[in-house]
N, C-alpha and C positions, 0 to 999 in steps of 0.2 A: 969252879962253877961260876963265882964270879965274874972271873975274869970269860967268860965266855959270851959273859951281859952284859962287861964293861966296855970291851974293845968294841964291838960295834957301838957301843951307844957314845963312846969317848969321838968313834972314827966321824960319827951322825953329829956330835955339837961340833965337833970342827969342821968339818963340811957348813953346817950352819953360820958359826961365825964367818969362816970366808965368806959368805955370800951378806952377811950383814956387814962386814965389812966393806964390802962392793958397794953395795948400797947406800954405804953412807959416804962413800968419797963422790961415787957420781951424784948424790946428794949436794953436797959440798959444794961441788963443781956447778952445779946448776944452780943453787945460790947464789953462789959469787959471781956467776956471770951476768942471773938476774939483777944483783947489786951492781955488775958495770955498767948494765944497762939504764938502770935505774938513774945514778947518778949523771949519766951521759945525757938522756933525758931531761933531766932538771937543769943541767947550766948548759942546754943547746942553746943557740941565739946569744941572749946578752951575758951571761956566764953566771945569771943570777938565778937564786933557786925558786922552785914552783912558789913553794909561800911567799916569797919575798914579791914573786910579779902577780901574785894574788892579792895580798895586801897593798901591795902599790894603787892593785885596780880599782880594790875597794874604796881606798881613798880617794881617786879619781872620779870615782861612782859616784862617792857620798858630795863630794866638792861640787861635782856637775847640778847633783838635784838641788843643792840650797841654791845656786846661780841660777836656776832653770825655777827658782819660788821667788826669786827676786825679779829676774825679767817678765814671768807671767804678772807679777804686780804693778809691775812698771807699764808692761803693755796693758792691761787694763785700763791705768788714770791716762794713757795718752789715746785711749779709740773712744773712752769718755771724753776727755777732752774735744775730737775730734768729732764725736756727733755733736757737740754743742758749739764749736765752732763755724760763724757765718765765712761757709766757703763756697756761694753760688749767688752769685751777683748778677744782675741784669736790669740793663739800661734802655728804656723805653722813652725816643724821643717823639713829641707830638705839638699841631698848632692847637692851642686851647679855642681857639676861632675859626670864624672863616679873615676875619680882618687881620689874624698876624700872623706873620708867617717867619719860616727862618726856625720851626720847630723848638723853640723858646722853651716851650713847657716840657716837663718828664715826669718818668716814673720810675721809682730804683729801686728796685728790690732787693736785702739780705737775707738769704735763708741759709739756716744749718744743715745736716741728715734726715733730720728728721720734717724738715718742709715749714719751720718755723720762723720766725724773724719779724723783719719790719720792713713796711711796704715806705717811701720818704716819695711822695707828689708835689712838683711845682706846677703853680697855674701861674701864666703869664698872662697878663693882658695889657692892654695900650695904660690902662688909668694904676695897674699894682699888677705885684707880684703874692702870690698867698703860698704858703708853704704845710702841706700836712702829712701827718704822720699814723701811719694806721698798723697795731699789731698783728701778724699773718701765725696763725696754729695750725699746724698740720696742713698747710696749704692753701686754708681759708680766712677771709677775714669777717669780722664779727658786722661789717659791715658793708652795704652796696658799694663796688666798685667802677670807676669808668672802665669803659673795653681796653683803654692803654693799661690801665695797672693792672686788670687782670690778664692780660694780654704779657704784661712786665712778669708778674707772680708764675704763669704754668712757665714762662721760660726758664725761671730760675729753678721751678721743680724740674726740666728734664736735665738740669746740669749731672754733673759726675756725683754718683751715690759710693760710696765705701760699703 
C-alpha cells in the first residue's frame, strides 16, 4: 500500500529536485556572469575600481572648494582694493587770465570707483603761482568750483567703472 504512495511521490521529489537543480546552475551562471560584468565595469578606463575613482574625486572635490574659499578671499581684498584705488585721472588745461596765455594753469583730478578723490588746481598768474587742493566725494566737492575743475571732475567720472 505504501509503496503505491511512495513511488509516485519518490518519482514527484525527483522531478522536483531536477528542476531545482536547474535552477540553481542557471542561477549560478547569471551570477557569475553578473560578477564578470560587474568587475569589467569597475576597472574599464584607468583599471581602477569604482571607490577608488570615487574617493579620488571626493578628494579633488573637497581640495577644489578650500582653493575656491581661498581665491573668493583674495578676490574680495583685490576689487576692495580696487574700488579704492585712484584709477581715473583727468587733466584739465586752462589760461587763469585773459593776460596769460600758453594755458599755464590746470586742474587734475584723482578719483576711485566710487567718484571720490581729490581735485589738485594751479592758478598761474604774471605776479605767482597758487596751488589748491580740494576733496571730491562721490563726485562733488564740498566746495564752489571754477568751470575748468568741474569741467576736470565729470571727465574723470565718465572714465572706465569696474
Amino acid at each position: 500500500m505504501w509503496e503505491n504512495v511512495m513511488g509516485p511521490a519518490l518519482a514527484g521529489l525527483g522531478v522536483l529536485s531536477f528542476i531545482t537543480l536547474i535552477a540553481v546552475v542557471l542561477l549560478w551562471r547569471r551570477a557569475a556572469k553578473f560578477q564578470r560584468a560587474y568587475v569589467a565595469l569597475e576597472k574599464f578606463m584607468s583599471g581602477k575600481s569604482l571607490d577608488e575613482l570615487l574617493q579620488a574625486n571626493l578628494r579633488q572635490t573637497d581640495e577644489i572648494r578650500l582653493e575656491l574659499g581661498a581665491h573668493s578671499t583674495r578676490l574680495g581684498q583685490l576689487e576692495a582694493k580696487a574700488r579704492n584705488s585712484k584709477d581715473s585721472m583727468e587733466l584739465v588745461r586752462f589760461n587763469s587770465s585773459e593776460k596769460m596765455g600758453g594755458e599755464l594753469s590746470f586742474a587734475l583730478t584723482f578719483l576711485d570707483q566710487e567718484g571720490s578723490g581729490l581735485l589738485l588746481t594751479s592758478i598761474q598768474t604774471v605776479e605767482e603761482c597758487r596751488l589748491y587742493v580740494r576733496a571730491i566725494e562721490k563726485g562733488t566737492a564740498k566746495t564752489r568750483l571754477l568751470p575748468e575743475e568741474d569741467r576736470a571732475v565729470q571727465k574723470a567720472l565718465r572714465g572706465l567703472r569696474v
